[in-house]
C-alpha positions as CSV (number, residue, x, y, z in Angstrom):
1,X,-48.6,-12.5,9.6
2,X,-47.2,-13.9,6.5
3,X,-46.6,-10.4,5.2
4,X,-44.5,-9.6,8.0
5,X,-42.6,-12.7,7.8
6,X,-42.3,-11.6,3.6
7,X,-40.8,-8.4,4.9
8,X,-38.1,-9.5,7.3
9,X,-37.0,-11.6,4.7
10,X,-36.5,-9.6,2.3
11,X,-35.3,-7.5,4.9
12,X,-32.4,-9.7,5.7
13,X,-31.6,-11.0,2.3
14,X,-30.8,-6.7,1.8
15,X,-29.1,-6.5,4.5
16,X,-26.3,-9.8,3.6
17,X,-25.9,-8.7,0.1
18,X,-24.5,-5.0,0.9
19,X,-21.6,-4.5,-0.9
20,X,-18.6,-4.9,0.8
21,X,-17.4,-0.9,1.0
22,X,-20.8,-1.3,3.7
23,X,-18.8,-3.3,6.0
24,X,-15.3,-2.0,5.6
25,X,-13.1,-1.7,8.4
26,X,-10.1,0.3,10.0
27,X,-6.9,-1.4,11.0
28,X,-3.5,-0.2,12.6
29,X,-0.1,-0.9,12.6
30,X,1.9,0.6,15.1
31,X,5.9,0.2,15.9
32,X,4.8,-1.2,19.8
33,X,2.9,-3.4,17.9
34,X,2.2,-7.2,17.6
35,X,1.5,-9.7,14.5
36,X,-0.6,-11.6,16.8
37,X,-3.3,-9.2,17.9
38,X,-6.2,-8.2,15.8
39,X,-5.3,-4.8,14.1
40,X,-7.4,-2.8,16.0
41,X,-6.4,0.8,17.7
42,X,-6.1,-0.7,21.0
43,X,-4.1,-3.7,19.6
44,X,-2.0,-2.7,16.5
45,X,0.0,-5.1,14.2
46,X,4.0,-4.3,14.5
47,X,4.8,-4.8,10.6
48,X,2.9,-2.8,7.2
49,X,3.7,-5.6,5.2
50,X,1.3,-8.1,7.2
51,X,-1.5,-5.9,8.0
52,X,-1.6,-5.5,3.7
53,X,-2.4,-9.0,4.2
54,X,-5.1,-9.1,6.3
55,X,-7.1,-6.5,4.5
56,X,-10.5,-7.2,2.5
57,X,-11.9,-5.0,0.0
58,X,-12.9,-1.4,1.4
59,X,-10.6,-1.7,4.3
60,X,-8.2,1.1,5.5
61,X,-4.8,0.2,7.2
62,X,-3.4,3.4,9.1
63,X,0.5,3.4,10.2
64,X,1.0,5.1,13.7
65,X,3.8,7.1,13.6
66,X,7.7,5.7,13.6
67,X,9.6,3.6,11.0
68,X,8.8,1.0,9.5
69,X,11.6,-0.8,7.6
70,X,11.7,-3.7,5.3
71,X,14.4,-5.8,4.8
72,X,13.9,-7.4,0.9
73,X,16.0,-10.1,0.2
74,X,14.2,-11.5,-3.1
75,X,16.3,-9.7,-5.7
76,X,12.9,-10.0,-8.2
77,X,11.3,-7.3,-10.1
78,X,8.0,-8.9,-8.7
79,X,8.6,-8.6,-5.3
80,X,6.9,-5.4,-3.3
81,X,7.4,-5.8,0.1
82,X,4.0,-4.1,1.7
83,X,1.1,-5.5,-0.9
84,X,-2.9,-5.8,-0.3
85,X,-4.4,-9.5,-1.4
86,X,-7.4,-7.1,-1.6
87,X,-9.2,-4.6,-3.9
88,X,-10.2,-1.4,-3.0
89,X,-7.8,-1.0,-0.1
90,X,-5.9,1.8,1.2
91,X,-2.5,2.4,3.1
92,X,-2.4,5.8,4.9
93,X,-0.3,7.5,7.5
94,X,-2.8,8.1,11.0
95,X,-4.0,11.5,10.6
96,X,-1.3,14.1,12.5
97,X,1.4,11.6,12.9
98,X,4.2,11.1,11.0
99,X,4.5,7.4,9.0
100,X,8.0,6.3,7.4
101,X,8.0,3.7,5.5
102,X,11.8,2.4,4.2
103,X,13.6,-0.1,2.3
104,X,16.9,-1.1,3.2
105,X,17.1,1.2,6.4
106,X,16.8,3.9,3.6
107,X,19.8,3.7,1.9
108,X,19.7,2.7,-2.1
109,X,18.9,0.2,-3.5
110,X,15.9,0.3,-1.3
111,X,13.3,-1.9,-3.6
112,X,9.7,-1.8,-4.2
113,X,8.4,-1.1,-0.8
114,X,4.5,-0.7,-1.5
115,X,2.9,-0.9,-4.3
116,X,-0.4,-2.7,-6.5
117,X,-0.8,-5.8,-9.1
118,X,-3.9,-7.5,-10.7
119,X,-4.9,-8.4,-7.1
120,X,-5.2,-4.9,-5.5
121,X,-6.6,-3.1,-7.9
122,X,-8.1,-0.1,-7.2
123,X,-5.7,0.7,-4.2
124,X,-5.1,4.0,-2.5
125,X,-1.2,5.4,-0.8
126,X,-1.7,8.5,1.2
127,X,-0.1,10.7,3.7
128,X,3.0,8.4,4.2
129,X,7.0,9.7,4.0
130,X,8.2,6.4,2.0
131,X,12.0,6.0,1.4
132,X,12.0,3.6,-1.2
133,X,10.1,3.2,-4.9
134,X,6.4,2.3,-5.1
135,X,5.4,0.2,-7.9
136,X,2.5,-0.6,-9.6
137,X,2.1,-3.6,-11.8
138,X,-0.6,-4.1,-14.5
139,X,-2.9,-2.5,-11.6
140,X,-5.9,-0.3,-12.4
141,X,-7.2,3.0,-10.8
142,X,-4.4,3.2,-8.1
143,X,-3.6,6.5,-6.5
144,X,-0.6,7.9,-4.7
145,X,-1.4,11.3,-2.4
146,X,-0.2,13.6,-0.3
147,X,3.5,11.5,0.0
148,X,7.1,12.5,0.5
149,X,8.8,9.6,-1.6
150,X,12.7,9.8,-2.0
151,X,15.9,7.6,-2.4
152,X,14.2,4.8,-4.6
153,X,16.5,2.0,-6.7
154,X,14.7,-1.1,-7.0
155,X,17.0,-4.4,-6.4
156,X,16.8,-6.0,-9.6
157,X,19.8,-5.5,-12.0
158,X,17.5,-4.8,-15.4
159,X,17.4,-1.0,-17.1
160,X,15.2,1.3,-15.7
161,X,16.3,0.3,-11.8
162,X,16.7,4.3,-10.7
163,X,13.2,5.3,-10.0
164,X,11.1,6.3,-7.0
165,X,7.8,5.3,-8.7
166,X,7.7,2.5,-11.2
167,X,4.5,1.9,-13.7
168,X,4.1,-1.2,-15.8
169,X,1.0,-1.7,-17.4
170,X,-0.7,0.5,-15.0
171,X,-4.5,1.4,-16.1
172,X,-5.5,5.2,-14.6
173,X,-2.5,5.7,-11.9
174,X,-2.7,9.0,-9.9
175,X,-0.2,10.7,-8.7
176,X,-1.2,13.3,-7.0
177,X,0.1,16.5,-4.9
178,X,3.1,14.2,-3.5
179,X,6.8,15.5,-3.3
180,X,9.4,13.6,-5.1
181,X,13.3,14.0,-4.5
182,X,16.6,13.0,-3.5
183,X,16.8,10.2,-6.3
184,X,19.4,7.4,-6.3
185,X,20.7,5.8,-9.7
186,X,22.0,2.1,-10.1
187,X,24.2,0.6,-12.5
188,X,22.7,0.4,-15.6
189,X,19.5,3.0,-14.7
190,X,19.3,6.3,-14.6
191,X,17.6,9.0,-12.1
192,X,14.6,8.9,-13.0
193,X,11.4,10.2,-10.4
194,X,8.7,8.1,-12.4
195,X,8.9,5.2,-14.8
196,X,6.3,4.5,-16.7
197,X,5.9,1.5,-19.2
């Protein structure tokens, strides 16, 4: 008897101290959405920027298709508007639909729109269409796949401002099979597709 009770406490010590990739989770966003429900499939969040919130490490948040647009009124060159508290997160499109993401209804300056710092560090963007610049910020191990990624111009009025992926202090970013184009440049910047510091 008391070996038993040995094993089914060990047993259950195992199973609470899985890592947390064990007991990741899928959420959703969709554009018929709500804030208020719970992120699942059958009850979607409406906006990209607070399901990022709601994440914890190993969780995937997939966009239904539609827009989503973000209006960014912070004119910082901190601010990225969709942007995990988590590690280990991703932000993906839902397989076989088509995700936009914009900033600014599209039209430049758009801003930082998605992106990683310090607190969501090894963070994955996949398989979206994202009018606006991503940027990364002192964040390790972050990789960009499989997106169509156009228009960029951050808000801020520094150099540099005229990019549609911006790097600072980035540790392994991967960029990876995405299609970059139809650049914007601001005063002071020029067109450039990546901007690495």
């Amino acid at each position: 008897m008391q070996n038993k009770i040995i094993k089914l406490f060990f047993l259950l010590i195992t199973f609470f101290m899985l890592p947390n990739f064990a007991r990741a989770a899928d959420f959703y966003v969709a554009t018929n959405g709500s804030d208020a429900g719970d992120g699942s499939i059958d009850n979607p969040w409406l906006t990209p920027k607070y399901g990022a919130t709601k994440l914890a490490s190993g969780d995937t948040l997939y966009l239904r298709s539609g827009t989503y647009d973000n209006v960014l009124v912070e004119n910082s060159s901190a601010t990225i508007a969709i942007l995990p508290k988590a590690t280990n997160t991703t932000i993906a499109g839902y397989p076989g639909e088509k995700a936009i993401i914009t900033g600014n209804g599209g039209v430049a300056p758009t801003g930082w729109v998605i992106g990683a710092n310090s607190l969501a560090n090894s963070m994955t963007i996949k398989d979206l269409t994202i009018k606006g610049a991503i940027a990364i910020f002192s964040a390790s191990d972050v990789t960009i796949q499989n997106c169509d990624i156009s228009v960029g111009g951050d808000l801020w009025t520094g150099v540099l401002q005229g990019e549609t992926i911006f790097v600072q202090g980035g540790i392994n970013t991967v960029i990876q099979n995405n299609v970059l184009h139809d650049n914007t440049v601001q005063p002071g910047g020029s067109n450039n597709l990546i901007t690495c510091l």
